[in-house]
N, CA, C and O of each residue as an XYZ file, in Angstrom:
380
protein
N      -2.773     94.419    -48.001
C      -4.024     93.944    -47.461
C      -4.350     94.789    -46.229
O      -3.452     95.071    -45.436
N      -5.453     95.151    -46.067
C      -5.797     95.902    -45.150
C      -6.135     95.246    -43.931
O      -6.469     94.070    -44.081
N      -6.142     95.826    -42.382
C      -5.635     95.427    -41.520
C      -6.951     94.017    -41.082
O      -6.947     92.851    -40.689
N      -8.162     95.336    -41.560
C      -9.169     94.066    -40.897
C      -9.550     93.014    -41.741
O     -10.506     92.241    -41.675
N      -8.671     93.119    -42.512
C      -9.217     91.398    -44.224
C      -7.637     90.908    -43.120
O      -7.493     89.774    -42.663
N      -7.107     91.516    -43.003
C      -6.086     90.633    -41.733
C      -6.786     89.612    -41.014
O      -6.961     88.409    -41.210
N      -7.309     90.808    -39.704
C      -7.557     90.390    -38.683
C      -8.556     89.104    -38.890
O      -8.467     88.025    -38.304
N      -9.557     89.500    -39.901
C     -10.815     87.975    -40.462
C      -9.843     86.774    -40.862
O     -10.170     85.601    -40.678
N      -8.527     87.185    -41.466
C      -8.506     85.995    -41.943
C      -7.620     85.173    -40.951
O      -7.597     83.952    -41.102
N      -6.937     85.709    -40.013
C      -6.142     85.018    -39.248
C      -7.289     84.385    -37.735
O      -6.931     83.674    -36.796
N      -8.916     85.071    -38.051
C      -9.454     84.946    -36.702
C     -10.557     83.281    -37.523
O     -11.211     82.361    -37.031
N     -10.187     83.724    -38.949
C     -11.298     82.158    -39.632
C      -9.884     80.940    -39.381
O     -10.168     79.836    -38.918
N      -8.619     81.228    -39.681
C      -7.830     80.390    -39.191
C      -7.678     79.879    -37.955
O      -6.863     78.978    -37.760
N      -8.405     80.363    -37.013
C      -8.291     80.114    -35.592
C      -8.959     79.237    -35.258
O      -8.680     78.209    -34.641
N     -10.496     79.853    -35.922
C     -11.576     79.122    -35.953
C     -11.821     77.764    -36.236
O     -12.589     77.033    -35.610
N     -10.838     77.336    -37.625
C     -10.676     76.325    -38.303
C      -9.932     75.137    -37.388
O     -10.164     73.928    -37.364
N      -8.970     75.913    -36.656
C      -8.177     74.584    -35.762
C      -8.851     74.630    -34.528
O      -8.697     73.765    -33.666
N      -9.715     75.765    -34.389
C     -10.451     74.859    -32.804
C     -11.457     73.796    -33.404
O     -11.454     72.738    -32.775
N     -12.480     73.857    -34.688
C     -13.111     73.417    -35.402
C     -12.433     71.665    -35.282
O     -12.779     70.593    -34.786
N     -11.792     71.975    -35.725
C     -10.329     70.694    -36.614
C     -10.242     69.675    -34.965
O     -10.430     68.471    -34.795
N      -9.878     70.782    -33.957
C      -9.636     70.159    -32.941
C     -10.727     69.557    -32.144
O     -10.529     68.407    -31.753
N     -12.077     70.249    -31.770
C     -13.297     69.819    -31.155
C     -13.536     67.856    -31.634
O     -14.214     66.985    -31.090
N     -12.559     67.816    -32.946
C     -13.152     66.389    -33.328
C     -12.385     65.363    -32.663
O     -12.561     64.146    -32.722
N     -11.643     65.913    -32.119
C     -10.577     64.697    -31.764
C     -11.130     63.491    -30.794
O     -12.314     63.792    -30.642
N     -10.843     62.076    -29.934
C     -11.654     61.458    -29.824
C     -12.339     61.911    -28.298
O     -11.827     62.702    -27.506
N     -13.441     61.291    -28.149
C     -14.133     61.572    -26.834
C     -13.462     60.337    -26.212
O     -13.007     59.427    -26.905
N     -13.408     60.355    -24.390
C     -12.497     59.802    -23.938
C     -13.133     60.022    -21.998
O     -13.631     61.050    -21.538
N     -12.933     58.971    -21.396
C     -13.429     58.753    -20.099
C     -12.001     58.550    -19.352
O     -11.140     57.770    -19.760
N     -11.870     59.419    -18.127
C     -10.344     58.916    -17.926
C     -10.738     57.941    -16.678
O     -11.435     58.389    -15.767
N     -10.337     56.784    -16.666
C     -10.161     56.039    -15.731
C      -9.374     55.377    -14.641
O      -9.611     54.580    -13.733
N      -8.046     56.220    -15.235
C      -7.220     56.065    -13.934
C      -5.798     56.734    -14.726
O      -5.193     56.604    -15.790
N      -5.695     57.700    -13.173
C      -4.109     58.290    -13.879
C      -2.773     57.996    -13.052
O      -2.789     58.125    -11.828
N      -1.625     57.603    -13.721
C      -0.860     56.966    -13.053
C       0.649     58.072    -13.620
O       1.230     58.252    -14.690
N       0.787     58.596    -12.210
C       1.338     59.845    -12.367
C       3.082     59.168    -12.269
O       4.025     59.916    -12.527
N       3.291     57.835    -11.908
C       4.569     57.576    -11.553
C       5.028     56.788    -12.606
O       6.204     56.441    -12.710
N       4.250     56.529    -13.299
C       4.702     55.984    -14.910
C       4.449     56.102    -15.889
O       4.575     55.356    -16.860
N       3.830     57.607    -15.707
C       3.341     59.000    -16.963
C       2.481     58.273    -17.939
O       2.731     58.247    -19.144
N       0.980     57.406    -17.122
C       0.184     56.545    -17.842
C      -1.282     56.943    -17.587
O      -1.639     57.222    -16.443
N      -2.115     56.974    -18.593
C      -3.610     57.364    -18.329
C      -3.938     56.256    -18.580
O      -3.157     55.596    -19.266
N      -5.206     55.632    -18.128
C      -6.202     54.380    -18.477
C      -7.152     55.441    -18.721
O      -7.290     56.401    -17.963
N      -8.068     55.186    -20.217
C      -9.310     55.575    -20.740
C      -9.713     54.812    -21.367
O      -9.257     53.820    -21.937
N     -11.350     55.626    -21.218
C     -12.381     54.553    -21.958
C     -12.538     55.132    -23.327
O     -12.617     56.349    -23.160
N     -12.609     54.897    -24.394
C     -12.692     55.904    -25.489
C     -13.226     55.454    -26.590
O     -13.185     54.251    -26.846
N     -13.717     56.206    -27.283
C     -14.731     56.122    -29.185
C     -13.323     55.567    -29.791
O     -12.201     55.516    -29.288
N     -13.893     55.109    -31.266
C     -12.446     54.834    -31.748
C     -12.056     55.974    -32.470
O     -12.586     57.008    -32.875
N     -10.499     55.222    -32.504
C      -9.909     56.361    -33.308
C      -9.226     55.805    -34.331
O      -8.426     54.889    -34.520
N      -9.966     56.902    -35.111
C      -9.639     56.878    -36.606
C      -8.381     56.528    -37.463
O      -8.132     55.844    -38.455
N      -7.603     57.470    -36.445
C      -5.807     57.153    -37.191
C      -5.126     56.018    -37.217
O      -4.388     55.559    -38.089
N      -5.623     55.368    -35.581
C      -4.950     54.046    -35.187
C      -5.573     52.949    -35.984
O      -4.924     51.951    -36.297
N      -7.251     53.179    -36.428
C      -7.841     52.053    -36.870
C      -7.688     50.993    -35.651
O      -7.191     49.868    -35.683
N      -8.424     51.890    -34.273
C      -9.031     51.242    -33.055
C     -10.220     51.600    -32.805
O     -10.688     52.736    -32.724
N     -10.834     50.336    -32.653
C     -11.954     50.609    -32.351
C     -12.344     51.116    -30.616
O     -11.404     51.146    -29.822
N     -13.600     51.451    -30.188
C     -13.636     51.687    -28.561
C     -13.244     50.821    -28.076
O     -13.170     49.714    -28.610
N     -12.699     51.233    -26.325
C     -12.453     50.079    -25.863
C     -11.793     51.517    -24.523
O     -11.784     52.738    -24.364
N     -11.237     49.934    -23.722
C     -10.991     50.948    -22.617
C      -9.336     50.489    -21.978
O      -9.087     49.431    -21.401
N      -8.379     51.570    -22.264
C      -6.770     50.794    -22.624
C      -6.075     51.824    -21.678
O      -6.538     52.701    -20.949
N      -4.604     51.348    -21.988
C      -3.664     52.232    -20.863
C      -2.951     53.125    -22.590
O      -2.905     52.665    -23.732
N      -2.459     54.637    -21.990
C      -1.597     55.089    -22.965
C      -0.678     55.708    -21.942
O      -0.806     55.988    -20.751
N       0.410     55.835    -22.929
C       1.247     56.836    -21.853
C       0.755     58.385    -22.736
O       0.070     58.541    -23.746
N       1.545     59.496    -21.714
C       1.070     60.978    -22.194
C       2.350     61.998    -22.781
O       3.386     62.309    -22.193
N       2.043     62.257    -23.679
C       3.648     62.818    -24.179
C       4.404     63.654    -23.545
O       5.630     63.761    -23.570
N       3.163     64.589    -22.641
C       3.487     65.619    -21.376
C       2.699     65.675    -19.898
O       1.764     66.148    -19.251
N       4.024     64.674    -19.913
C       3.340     64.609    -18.094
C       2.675     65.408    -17.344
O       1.875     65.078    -16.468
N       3.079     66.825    -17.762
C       2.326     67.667    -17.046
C       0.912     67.744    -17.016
O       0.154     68.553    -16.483
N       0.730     66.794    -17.660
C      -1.101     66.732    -18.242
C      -1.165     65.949    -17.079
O      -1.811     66.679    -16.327
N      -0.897     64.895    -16.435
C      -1.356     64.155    -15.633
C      -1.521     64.915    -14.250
O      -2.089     64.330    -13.328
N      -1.178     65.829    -14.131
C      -1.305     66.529    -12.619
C      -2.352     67.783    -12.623
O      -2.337     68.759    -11.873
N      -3.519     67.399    -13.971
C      -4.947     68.273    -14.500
C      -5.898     66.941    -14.457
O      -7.087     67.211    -14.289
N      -5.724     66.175    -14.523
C      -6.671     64.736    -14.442
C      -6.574     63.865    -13.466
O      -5.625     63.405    -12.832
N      -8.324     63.630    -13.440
C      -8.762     62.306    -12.477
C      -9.412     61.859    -13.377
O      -9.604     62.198    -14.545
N      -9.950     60.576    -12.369
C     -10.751     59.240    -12.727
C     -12.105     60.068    -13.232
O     -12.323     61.036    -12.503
N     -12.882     59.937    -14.110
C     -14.063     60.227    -14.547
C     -14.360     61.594    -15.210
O     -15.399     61.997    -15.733
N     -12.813     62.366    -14.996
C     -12.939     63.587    -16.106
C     -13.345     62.936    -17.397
O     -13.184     61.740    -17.643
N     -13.912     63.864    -18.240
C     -14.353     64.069    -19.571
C     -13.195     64.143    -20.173
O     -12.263     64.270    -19.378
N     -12.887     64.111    -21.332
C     -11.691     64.688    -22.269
C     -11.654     64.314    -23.854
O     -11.994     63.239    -24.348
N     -11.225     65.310    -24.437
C     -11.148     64.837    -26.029
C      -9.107     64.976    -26.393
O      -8.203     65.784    -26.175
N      -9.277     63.669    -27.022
C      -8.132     63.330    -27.308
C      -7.387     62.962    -28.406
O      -8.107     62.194    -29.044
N      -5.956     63.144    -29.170
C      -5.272     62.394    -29.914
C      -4.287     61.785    -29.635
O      -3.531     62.277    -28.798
N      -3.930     60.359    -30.318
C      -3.244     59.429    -29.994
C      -2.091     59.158    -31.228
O      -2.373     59.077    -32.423
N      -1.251     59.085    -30.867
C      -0.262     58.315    -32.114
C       0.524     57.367    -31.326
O       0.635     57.523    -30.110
N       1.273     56.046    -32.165
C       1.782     55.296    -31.810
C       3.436     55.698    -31.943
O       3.957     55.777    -33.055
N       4.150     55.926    -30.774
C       5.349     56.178    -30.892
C       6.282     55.643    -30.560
O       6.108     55.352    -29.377
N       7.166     55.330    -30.868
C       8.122     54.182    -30.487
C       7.402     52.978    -30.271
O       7.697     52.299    -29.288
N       6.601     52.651    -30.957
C       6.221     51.119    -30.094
C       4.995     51.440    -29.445
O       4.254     50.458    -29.396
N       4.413     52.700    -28.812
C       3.540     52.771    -27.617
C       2.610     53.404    -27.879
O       3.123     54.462    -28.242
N       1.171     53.562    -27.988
C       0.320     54.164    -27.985
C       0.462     55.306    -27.379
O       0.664     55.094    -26.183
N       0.452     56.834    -27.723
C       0.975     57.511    -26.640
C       0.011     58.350    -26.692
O      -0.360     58.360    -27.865
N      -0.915     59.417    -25.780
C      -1.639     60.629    -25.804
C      -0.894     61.516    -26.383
O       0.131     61.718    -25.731
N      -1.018     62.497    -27.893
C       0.095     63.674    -27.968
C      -0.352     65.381    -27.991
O       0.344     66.393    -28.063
N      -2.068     65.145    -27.881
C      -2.955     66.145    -27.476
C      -4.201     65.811    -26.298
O      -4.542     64.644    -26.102
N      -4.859     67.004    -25.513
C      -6.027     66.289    -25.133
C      -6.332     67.634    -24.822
O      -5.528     68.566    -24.805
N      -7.885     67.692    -24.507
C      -8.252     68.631    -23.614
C      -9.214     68.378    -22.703
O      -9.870     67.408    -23.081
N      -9.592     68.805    -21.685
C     -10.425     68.279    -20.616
C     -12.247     69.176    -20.799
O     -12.782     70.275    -20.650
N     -12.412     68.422    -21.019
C     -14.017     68.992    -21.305
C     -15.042     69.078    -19.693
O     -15.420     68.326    -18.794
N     -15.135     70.542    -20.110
C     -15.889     70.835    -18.416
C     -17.017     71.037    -18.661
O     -17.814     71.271    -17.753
């Protein structure tokens, strides 16, 4: 295969997971609680959990996310339930 049927096809794959990703849920952060690795948001529902909106505590799978967020950032997010806990296991902060 030649280099640039390469380069297209690995740059439509790219495309596809920012695509894939832009959907994830929209999300209001309302309070971040950096000493017990917990976000409060307001958020659309989400699909996976079969939750509807509402405005809840999650914890974040990587804390390090909590020291990029405040109260009233924007953000799009995914959630899975892990061990027991609703947990954030993606997000990104929408500027």
């Amino acid at each position: 295969m030649k280099l640039h049927h390469r380069l297209g096809l690995l740059l439509c794959a790219a495309g596809f997971t920012l695509t894939a990703w832009a959907q994830g849920t929209p999300a209001e952060v309302v309070k971040v609680d950096k000493g017990q690795g917990k976000l409060t948001l307001k958020h659309g529902p989400i699909q996976n959990l079969d939750m509807p909106a509402m405005s809840m505590v999650f914890r974040v799978q990587d804390q390090q996310w909590l020291d990029q967020l405040k109260a009233g950032d924007k953000i799009r997010f995914d959630a899975e339930k892990l061990n027991g806990q609703y947990t954030v296991t993606r997000l990104s902060v929408q500027r």
